[in-house]
N, C-alpha and C positions, 0 to 999 in steps of 0.2 A: 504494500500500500504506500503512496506517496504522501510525502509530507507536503504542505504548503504553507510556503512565509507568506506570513502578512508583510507588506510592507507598506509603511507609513511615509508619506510625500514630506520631502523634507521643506520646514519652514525656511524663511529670510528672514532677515528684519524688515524689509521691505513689508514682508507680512503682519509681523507682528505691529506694524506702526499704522496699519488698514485697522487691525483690529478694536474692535469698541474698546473702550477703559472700564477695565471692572477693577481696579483698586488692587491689582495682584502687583507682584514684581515675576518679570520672567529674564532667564538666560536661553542661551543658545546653543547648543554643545554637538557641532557638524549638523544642524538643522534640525536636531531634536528638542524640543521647548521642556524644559524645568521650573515648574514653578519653585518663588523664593520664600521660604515661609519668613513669616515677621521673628526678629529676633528677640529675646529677653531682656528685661530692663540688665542685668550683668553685664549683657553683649553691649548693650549702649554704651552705659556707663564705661568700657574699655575702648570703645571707640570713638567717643568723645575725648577722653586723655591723649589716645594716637594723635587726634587730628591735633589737638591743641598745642602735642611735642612736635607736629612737621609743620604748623602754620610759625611757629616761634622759629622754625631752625629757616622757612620760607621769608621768612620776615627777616632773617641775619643774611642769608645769601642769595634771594632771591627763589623762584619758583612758584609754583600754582598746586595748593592743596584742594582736593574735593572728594567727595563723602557720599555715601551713596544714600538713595537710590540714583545711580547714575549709570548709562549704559554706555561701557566698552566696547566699539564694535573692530573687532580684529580685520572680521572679513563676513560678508554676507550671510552666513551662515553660523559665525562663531560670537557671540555676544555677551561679556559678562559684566558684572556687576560687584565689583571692589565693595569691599566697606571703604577703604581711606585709597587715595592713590596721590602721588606727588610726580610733579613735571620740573624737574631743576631749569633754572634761570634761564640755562644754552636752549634746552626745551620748550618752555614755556609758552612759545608764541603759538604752536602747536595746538593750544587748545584755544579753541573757538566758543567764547561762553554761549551762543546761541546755537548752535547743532552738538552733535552727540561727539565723543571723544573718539577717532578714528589714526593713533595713534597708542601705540603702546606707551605705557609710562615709566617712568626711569626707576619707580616703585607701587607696590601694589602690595596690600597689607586685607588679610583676613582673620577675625575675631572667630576662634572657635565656639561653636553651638551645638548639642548634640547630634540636632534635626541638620549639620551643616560640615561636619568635621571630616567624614569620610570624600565626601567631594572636594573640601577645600585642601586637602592634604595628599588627594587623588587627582582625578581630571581637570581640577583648575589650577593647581599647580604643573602640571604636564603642558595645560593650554598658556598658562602664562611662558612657561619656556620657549614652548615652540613660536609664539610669536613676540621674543626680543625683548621680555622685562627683564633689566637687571639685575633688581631684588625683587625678593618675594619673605614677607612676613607673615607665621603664623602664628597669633595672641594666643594664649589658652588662659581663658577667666581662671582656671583654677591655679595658675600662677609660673607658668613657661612660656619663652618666644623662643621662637626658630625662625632664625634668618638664613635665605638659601641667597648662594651667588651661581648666577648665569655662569656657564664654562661655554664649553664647544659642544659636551659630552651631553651638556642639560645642567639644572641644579644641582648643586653639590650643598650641603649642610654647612655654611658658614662659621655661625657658630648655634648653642643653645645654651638659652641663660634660666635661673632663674629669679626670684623676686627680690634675692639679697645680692644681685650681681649688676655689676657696669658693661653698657654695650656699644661699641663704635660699629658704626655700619662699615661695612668692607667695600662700596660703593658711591657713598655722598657723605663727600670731604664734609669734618669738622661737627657732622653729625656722631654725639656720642650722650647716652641717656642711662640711669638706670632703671631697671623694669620694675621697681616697687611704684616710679611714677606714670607708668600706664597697667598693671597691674595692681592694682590696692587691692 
């Protein structure tokens, strides 16, 4: 007996931006749509301290910090949605505050969530590789970052701290924080 795949027409953003607004967040992942579930006041509350540690270090050397819901479009098909993402100063003109960010950014930082951890430490870490971010951070409320650096090879583990340690990004000079101040 034969088996038969379903197969699902793959979306754009083009599609997705036809579609009525029903108050979701969606990603893209090779034209498969994922809805974003809303995050925990925890998740906020570490994503507000992010933004507020790269809008300070934005404000010493220049650059464009933004917060999501905001959509990343890689490529037609590939669309995500950062919590925090930074555009250094060389970068910066790059974003356009009135259309969507079509441009990779020099960092992209994700707050762990339960409903959100195996994606952001899976596929959207893979998709930020392949399409040219830098760095890639991942918060965990319950008290670790992992900072990955871009190689040739893909991400490599930079470093990993936790909430009693100092962090210099291996990427954007003169940025260096401890993570007790975006972790409390």
């Amino acid at each position: 007996m034969a088996t038969v795949k379903l197969v699902r027409p793959r979306v754009s953003y083009a599609d997705l931006q036809r579609a009525p607004e029903d108050g979701r967040r969606y990603e893209l992942y090779d034209g498969e749509v994922f809805v974003v579930p809303a995050p925990l006041p925890r998740h906020q509350v570490v994503q507000i301290l992010i933004v507020e540690l790269l809008r300070d270090y934005a404000r010493q050397h220049g650059g464009r910090v933004l917060d999501s819901p905001i959509d990343v479009v890689f490529s037609e098909f590939d669309v995500l949605q950062p919590d925090v993402l930074l555009f250094t100063a060389e970068r910066a003109h790059l974003v356009d505050l009135d259309a969507p960010i079509r441009h990779a950014p020099d960092l992209c930082v994700e707050v762990l969530s339960p409903s959100t951890a195996a994606t952001d430490g899976g596929r959207k870490l893979q998709m930020y590789a392949r399409y040219g971010v830098p760095e890639y951070w991942l918060g965990d409320p319950a008290g670790r970052v992992e900072i990955y650096q871009l190689t040739p090879q893909g991400y490599t583990v930079a470093l990993s701290a936790a909430v009693g340690d100092h962090v210099t990004s291996p990427t954007l000079a003169g940025l260096t924080f401890s993570v007790r101040s975006i972790l409390p």
